[in-house]
C-alpha positions in Angstrom: 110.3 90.8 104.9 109.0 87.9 102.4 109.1 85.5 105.3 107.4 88.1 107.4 104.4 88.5 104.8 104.1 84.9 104.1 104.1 84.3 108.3 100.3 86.3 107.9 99.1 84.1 105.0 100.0 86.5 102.4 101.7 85.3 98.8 105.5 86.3 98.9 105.0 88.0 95.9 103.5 91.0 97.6 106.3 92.4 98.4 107.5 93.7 95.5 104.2 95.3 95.2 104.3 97.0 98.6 107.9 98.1 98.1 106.4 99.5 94.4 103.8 101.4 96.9 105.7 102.1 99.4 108.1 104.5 97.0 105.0 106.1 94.8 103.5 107.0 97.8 107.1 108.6 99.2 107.3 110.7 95.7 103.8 111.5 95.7 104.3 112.8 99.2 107.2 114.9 98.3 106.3 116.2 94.8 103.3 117.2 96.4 105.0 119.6 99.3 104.0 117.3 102.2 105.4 115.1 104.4 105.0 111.6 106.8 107.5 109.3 108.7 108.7 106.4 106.7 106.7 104.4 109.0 103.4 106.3 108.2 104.2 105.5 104.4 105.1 101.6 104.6 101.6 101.2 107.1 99.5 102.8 104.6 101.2 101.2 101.6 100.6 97.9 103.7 97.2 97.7 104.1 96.6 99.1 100.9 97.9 96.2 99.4 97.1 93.6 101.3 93.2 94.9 100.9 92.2 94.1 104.7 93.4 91.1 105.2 95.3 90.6 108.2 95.1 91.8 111.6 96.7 94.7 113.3 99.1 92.5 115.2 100.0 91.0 111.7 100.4 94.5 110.7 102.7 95.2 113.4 104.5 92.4 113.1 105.4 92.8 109.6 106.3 96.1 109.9 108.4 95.2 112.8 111.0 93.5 110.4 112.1 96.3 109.3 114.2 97.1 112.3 115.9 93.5 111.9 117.4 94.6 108.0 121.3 95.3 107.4 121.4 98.4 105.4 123.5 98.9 102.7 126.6 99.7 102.8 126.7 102.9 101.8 123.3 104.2 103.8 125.7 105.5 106.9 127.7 107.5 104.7 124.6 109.0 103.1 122.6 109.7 106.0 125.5 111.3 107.7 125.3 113.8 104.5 121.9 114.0 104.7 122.2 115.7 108.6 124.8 117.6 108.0 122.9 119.5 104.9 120.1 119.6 106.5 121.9 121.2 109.8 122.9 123.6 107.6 120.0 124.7 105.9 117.9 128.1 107.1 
Protein backbone atom coordinates (compact mmCIF):
# COMPACT_ATOMS: atom_id res chain seq x y z
CA UNK A 1 0.00 0.00 0.00
CA UNK A 2 3.25 2.40 0.71
CA UNK A 3 4.40 1.71 -2.83
CA UNK A 4 0.89 2.37 -3.99
CA UNK A 5 0.77 5.93 -2.27
CA UNK A 6 4.15 6.89 -3.15
CA UNK A 7 3.18 5.65 -7.16
CA UNK A 8 0.69 9.11 -6.84
CA UNK A 9 3.35 11.42 -5.47
CA UNK A 10 2.43 11.05 -2.00
CA UNK A 11 5.19 10.71 1.06
CA UNK A 12 5.16 6.90 2.27
CA UNK A 13 4.60 8.09 5.58
CA UNK A 14 0.92 8.71 4.94
CA UNK A 15 -0.01 5.59 5.44
CA UNK A 16 0.24 5.17 8.84
CA UNK A 17 -1.93 8.20 8.98
CA UNK A 18 -4.66 6.89 6.77
CA UNK A 19 -4.66 3.45 8.51
CA UNK A 20 -4.94 5.86 11.95
CA UNK A 21 -8.16 7.34 9.95
CA UNK A 22 -9.24 4.65 8.47
CA UNK A 23 -9.97 2.87 12.13
CA UNK A 24 -11.28 6.22 13.98
CA UNK A 25 -13.53 6.63 11.42
CA UNK A 26 -14.72 2.64 11.63
CA UNK A 27 -15.22 3.26 15.67
CA UNK A 28 -16.84 6.48 15.15
CA UNK A 29 -19.16 4.79 12.74
CA UNK A 30 -19.97 2.06 15.14
CA UNK A 31 -20.12 3.86 18.52
CA UNK A 32 -22.34 6.09 16.86
CA UNK A 33 -25.14 3.30 15.71
CA UNK A 34 -24.32 3.63 11.95
CA UNK A 35 -22.81 1.87 9.37
CA UNK A 36 -20.68 1.96 5.71
CA UNK A 37 -18.67 -0.71 3.66
CA UNK A 38 -15.13 -0.90 4.53
CA UNK A 39 -14.55 0.55 1.25
CA UNK A 40 -16.79 3.69 1.93
CA UNK A 41 -14.49 4.14 5.13
CA UNK A 42 -10.81 3.71 3.57
CA UNK A 43 -12.19 6.28 0.44
CA UNK A 44 -13.22 8.87 2.75
CA UNK A 45 -10.28 8.36 5.15
CA UNK A 46 -8.20 8.65 1.76
CA UNK A 47 -9.02 11.78 0.53
CA UNK A 48 -9.19 13.16 3.83
CA UNK A 49 -5.71 12.79 4.24
CA UNK A 50 -4.30 13.26 1.31
CA UNK A 51 -6.20 16.90 1.32
CA UNK A 52 -7.16 16.80 -2.64
CA UNK A 53 -4.34 15.86 -4.06
CA UNK A 54 -4.53 13.18 -6.44
CA UNK A 55 -6.90 12.20 -9.02
CA UNK A 56 -9.75 9.80 -8.89
CA UNK A 57 -7.86 7.27 -10.96
CA UNK A 58 -5.02 7.66 -8.30
CA UNK A 59 -7.71 7.17 -5.82
CA UNK A 60 -8.82 4.02 -7.43
CA UNK A 61 -5.72 2.80 -7.85
CA UNK A 62 -4.65 3.00 -4.38
CA UNK A 63 -7.50 1.64 -3.10
CA UNK A 64 -7.24 -1.11 -5.61
CA UNK A 65 -4.26 -2.63 -3.55
CA UNK A 66 -6.13 -3.71 -1.11
CA UNK A 67 -7.43 -6.69 -3.01
CA UNK A 68 -3.62 -7.72 -3.75
CA UNK A 69 -2.84 -8.13 0.48
CA UNK A 70 -2.36 -11.62 2.24
CA UNK A 71 -4.39 -11.54 5.30
CA UNK A 72 -3.39 -12.78 8.33
CA UNK A 73 -3.43 -15.83 9.33
CA UNK A 74 -5.93 -16.00 11.61
CA UNK A 75 -8.65 -13.57 9.52
CA UNK A 76 -10.36 -16.87 7.92
CA UNK A 77 -10.90 -18.36 11.17
CA UNK A 78 -12.37 -15.12 12.40
CA UNK A 79 -14.57 -14.24 9.70
CA UNK A 80 -15.90 -17.62 9.58
CA UNK A 81 -17.04 -16.75 13.36
CA UNK A 82 -18.16 -13.72 12.47
CA UNK A 83 -21.00 -15.37 9.79
CA UNK A 84 -21.82 -17.88 11.79
CA UNK A 85 -22.85 -15.37 14.85
CA UNK A 86 -24.19 -13.17 12.84
CA UNK A 87 -26.50 -16.14 10.99
CA UNK A 88 -27.59 -16.71 14.17
CA UNK A 89 -28.66 -13.52 15.49
CA UNK A 90 -32.61 -12.37 15.35
Amino acid sequence: MRARLQETGQPGTVLELWFARILRDAFALTAAGDYCTFAEVAASALVSVIKGAGTDRDLDGILAGFRELQPHADAERCVRHGTRAFARSP
